[in-house]
C-alpha positions in Angstrom: 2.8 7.8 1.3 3.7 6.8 5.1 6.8 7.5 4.9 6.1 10.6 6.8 4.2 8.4 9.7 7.8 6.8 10.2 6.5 3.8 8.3 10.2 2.6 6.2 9.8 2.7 2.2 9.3 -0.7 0.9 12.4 -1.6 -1.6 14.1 2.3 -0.2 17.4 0.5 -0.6 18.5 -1.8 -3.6 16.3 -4.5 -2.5 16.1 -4.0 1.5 13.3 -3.5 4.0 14.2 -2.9 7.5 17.5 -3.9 6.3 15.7 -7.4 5.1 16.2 -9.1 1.9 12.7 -8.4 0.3 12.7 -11.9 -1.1 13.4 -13.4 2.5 10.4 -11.5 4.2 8.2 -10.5 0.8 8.0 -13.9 -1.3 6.0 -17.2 -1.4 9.4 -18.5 -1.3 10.5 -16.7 1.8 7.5 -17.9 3.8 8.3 -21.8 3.3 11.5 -21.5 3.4 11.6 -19.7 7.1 8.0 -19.2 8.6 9.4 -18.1 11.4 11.3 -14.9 10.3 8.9 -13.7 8.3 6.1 -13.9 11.1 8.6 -12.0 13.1 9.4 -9.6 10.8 5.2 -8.5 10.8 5.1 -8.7 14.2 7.9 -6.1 14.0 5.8 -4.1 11.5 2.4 -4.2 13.8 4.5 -2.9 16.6 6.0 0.0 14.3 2.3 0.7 12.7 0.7 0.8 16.2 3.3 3.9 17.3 2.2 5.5 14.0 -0.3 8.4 13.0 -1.8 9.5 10.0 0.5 12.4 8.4 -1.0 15.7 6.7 -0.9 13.7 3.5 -3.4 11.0 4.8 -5.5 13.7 6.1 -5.7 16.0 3.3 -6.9 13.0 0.8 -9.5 12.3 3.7 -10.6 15.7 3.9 -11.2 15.9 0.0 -14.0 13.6 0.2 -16.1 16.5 1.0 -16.1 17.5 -2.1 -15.4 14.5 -4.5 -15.5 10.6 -4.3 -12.3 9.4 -3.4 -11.1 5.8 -4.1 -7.4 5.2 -2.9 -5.6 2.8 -4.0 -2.5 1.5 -2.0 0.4 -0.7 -2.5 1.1 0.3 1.5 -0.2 -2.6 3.8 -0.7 -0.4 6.5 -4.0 1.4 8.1 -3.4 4.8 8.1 -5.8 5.7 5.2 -8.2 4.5 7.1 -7.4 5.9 10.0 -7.2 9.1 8.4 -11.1 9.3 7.4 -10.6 7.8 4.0 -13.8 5.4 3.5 -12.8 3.8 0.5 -9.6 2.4 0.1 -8.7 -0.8 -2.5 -5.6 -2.8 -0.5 -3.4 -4.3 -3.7 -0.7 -6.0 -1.2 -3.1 -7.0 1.8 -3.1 -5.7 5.4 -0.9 -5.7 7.7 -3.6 -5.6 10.7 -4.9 -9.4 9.5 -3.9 -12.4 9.1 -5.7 -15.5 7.1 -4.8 -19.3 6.3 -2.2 -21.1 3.7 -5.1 -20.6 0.9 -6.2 -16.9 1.5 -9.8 -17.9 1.5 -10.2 -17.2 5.7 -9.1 -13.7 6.9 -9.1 -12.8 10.5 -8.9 -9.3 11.8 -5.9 -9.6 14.6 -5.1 -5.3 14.9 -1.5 -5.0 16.0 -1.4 -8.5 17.8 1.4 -11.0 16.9 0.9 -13.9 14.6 2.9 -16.7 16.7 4.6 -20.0 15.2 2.2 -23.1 15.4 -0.9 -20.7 15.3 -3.7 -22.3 12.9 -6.2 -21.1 10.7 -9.7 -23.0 11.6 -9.0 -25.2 8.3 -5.7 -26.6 10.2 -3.3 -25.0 8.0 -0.6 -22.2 9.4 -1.8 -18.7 10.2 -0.1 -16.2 8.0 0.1 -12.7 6.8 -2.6 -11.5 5.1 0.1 -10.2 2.5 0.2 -10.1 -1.2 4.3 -11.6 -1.5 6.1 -11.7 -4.4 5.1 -15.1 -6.3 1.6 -14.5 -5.7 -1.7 -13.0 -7.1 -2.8 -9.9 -6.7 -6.6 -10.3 -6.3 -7.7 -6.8 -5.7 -5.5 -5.5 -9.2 -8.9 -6.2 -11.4 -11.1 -4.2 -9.1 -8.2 -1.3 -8.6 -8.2 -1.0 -12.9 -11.7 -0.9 -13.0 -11.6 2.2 -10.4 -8.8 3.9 -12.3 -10.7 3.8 -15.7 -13.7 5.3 -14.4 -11.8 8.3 -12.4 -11.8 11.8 -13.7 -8.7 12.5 -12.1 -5.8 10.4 -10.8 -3.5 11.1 -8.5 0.1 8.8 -7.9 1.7 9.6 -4.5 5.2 8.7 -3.5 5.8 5.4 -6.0 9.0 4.2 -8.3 6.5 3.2 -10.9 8.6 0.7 -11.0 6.7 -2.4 -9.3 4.5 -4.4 -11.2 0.7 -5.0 -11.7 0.3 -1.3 -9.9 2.6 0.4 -12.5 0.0 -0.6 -15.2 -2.9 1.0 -13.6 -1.4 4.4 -15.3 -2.5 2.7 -18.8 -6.0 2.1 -17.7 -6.5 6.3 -17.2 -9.0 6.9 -20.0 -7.4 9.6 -22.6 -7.9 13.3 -21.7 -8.1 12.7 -17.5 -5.9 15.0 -15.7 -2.9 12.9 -14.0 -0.6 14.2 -10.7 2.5 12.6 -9.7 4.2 13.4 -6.4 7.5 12.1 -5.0 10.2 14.1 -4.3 12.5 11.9 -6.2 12.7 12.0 -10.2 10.4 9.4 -11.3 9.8 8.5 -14.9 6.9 9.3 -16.3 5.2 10.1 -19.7 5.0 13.8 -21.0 1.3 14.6 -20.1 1.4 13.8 -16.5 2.0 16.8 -14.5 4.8 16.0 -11.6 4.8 17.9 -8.1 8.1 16.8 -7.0 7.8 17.2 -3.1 7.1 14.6 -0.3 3.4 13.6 0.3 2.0 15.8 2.5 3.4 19.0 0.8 2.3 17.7 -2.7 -1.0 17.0 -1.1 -1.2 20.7 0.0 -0.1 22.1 -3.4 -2.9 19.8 -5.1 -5.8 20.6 -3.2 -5.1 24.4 -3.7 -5.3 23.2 -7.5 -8.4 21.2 -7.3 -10.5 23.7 -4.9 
């Protein structure tokens, strides 16, 4: 979805981000075993963000909520659905523009400022990344299936499929509700779901000319 922004595909390369080992800057394992890297490495990413912009994509999923109710749900840790106009918008990996303590249970809105080594949390613990990382829960995956079994259409923008909970939303569609895919790349998917195979803000404009 931000790919057009300039924001880098998470996993766009057999396992790499930014040219990082995903486990070394995405996993509960990553963060104790260097801290220090992987706060750099979302410092690096609030930097990037802050230089980007919503593209027509973001916009034109804004712009529908004048005439339906619109609930995104992103795997993308950035802002720029939000920025966009979207008002509702369910976060299954966290946000890049917070930070909270070791337990998750205090979250602190920091925009695009660094997160620096021996920075605390009021409890005492370290400040982290208010990421979802590999090896951890996804809190907000309950809430994001309720929303998908209540939609009356669903629409998956610019996603392998491949990455799990967020695959299995797709099997909490209830039976009959129209589904669109768009990626430009060939994704798998099953028979009924109708695939616009262009990049998001293309596939965006194709879709709305459907739905209008």
């Amino acid at each position: 979805m931000s790919a057009e922004s300039g924001i880098s595909t998470f996993r766009d390369a057999g396992g790499l981000w930014e040219n990082y080992d995903v486990m070394k800057v995405a996993s509960i394992e990553g963060w104790y075993e260097n801290p220090e890297l992987i706060l750099q490495f979302y410092n690096d990413r609030r930097v990037q963000l802050a230089q980007a912009e919503p593209n027509k994509g973001h916009t034109i999923i804004a712009e529908l909520e004048k005439e339906f109710r619109v609930s995104v749900i992103t795997q993308n840790v950035d802002n720029l659905h939000e920025r966009a106009g979207s008002s509702e918008v369910i976060h299954l990996h966290g946000e890049l523009t917070k930070a909270c303590n070791e337990s998750k249970t205090r979250i602190y809105d920091i925009g695009y400022n660094p997160i620096h080594s021996g920075d605390k949390a009021e409890d005492g613990s370290r400040l982290r990344p208010f990421i979802v990382w590999f090896g951890e829960a996804v809190p907000m995956i309950e809430k994001a299936a309720e929303t998908v079994s209540k939609a009356d259409i669903v629409v998956i923008i610019g996603t392998s499929m491949q990455v799990y909970p967020a695959a299995g939303l797709i099997h909490y569609v209830r039976r009959g509700v129209p589904i669109y895919l768009i990626d430009p790349n060939d994704v798998p998917a099953p028979a009924h779901v109708v695939v616009i195979k262009e990049k998001a803000s293309t596939g965006m404009e194709i879709l709305k000319e459907k739905l209008m």
